[in-house]
C-alpha positions in Angstrom: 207.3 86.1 20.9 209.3 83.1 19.8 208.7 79.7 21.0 211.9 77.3 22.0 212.0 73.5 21.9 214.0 70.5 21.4 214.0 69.1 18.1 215.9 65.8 16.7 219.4 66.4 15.0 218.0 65.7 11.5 215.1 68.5 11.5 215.0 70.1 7.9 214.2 73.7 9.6 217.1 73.1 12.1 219.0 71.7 9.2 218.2 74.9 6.8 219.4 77.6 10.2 222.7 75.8 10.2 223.2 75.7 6.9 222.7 79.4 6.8 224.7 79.8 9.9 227.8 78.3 8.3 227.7 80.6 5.0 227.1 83.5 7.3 230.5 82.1 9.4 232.5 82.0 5.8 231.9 85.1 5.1 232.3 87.4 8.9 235.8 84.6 9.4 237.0 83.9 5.7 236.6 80.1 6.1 237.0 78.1 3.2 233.6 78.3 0.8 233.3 74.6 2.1 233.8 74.8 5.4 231.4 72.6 7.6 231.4 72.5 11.6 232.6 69.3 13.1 229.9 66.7 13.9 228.5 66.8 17.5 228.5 64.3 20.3 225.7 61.6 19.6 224.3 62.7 23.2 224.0 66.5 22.0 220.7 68.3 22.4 219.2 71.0 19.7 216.7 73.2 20.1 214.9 75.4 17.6 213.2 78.5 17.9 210.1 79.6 16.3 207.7 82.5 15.4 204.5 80.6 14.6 205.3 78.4 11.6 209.0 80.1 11.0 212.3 78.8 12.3 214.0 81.8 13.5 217.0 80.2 15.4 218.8 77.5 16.4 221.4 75.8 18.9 222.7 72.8 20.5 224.1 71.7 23.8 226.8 69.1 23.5 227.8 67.1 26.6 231.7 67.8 27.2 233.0 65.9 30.6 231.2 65.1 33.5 229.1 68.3 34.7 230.0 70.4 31.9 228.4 71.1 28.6 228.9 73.5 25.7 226.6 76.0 24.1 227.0 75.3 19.9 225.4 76.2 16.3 223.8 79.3 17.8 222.2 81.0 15.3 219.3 83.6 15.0 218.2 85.1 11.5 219.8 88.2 11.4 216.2 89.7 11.0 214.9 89.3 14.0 218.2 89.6 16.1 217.9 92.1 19.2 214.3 90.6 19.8 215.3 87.9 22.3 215.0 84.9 20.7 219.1 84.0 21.7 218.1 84.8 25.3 215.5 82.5 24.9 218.1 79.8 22.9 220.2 80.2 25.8 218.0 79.9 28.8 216.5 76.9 27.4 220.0 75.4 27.0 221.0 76.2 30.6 217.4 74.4 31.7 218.6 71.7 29.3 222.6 71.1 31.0 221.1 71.4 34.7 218.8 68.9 34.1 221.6 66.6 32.7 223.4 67.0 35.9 225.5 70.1 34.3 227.0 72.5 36.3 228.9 74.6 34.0 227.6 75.9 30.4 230.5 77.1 28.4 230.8 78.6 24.9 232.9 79.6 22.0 232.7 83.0 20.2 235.0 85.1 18.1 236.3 88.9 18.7 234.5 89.7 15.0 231.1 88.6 17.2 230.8 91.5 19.5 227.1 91.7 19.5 227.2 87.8 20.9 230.0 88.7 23.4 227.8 91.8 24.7 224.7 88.7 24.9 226.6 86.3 26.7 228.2 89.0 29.0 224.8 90.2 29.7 223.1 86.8 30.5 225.9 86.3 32.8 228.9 85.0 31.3 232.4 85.4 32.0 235.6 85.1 30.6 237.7 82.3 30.5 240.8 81.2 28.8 240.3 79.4 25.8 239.6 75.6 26.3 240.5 73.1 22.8 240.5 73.7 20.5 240.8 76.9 20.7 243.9 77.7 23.2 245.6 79.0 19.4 242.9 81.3 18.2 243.3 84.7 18.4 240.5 85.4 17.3 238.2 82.8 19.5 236.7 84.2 23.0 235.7 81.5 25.1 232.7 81.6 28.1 231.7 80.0 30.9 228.6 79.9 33.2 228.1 78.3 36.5 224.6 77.4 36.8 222.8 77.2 40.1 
């Protein structure tokens, strides 16, 4: 069972996940070989998750606006996807906005992602139009979560 806590932005094993999350994100959405994600808000949150001394996962929540935060870098190793370690990642991030005072926990995926879709529907998700900047993506899908 994996284990899921915050780390600081500069971990090398959350470093090393994103890193690999990126290549994989070059290759399933033909980015440019040097495509790198845009830098996070200094108030963002990562967590990593772990199978005893292995990092197996990754994500971040960034604060967006008041009472609204956004799910980001999620990223499992694609060995031990389908064993709950991005249900874990994303409970842990929804315990994380509350307690900032979030009320909404929303996300960006892509329609060559349908195994994320399927999670995000299933943990209770919905649709929403695409917010920036991704109203112009065809191929972005774009969630949202109230949390309680």
């Amino acid at each position: 069972m994996a284990t899921v806590a915050e780390c600081p932005a500069d971990d090398g094993f959350l470093l090393a996940l994103m890193t690999a999350m990126t290549a994989e994100l070059v290759v399933v959405h033909d980015f440019p070989p040097d495509a790198r994600p845009r830098p996070l808000a200094p108030a963002s949150r990562y967590l990593l998750a772990r199978d005893g001394p292995r990092a197996i996962g990754c994500c971040a929540v960034e604060p967006v606006s008041p009472g609204v935060y956004e799910l980001k870098r999620m990223f499992v190793a694609p060995d031990v996807r389908g064993t709950g370690v991005s249900s874990a990642l994303v409970a842990e991030s929804e315990r994380i906005a509350r307690s900032g005072g979030g009320t909404r926990l929303r996300l960006e995926t892509g329609t060559r992602r349908p195994a994320a879709m399927r999670r995000y529907e299933r943990a209770g998700y919905r649709r929403v139009p695409n917010f920036p900047p991704h109203e112009n993506d065809p191929e972005s899908v774009c969630y949202e979560k109230e949390l309680g």
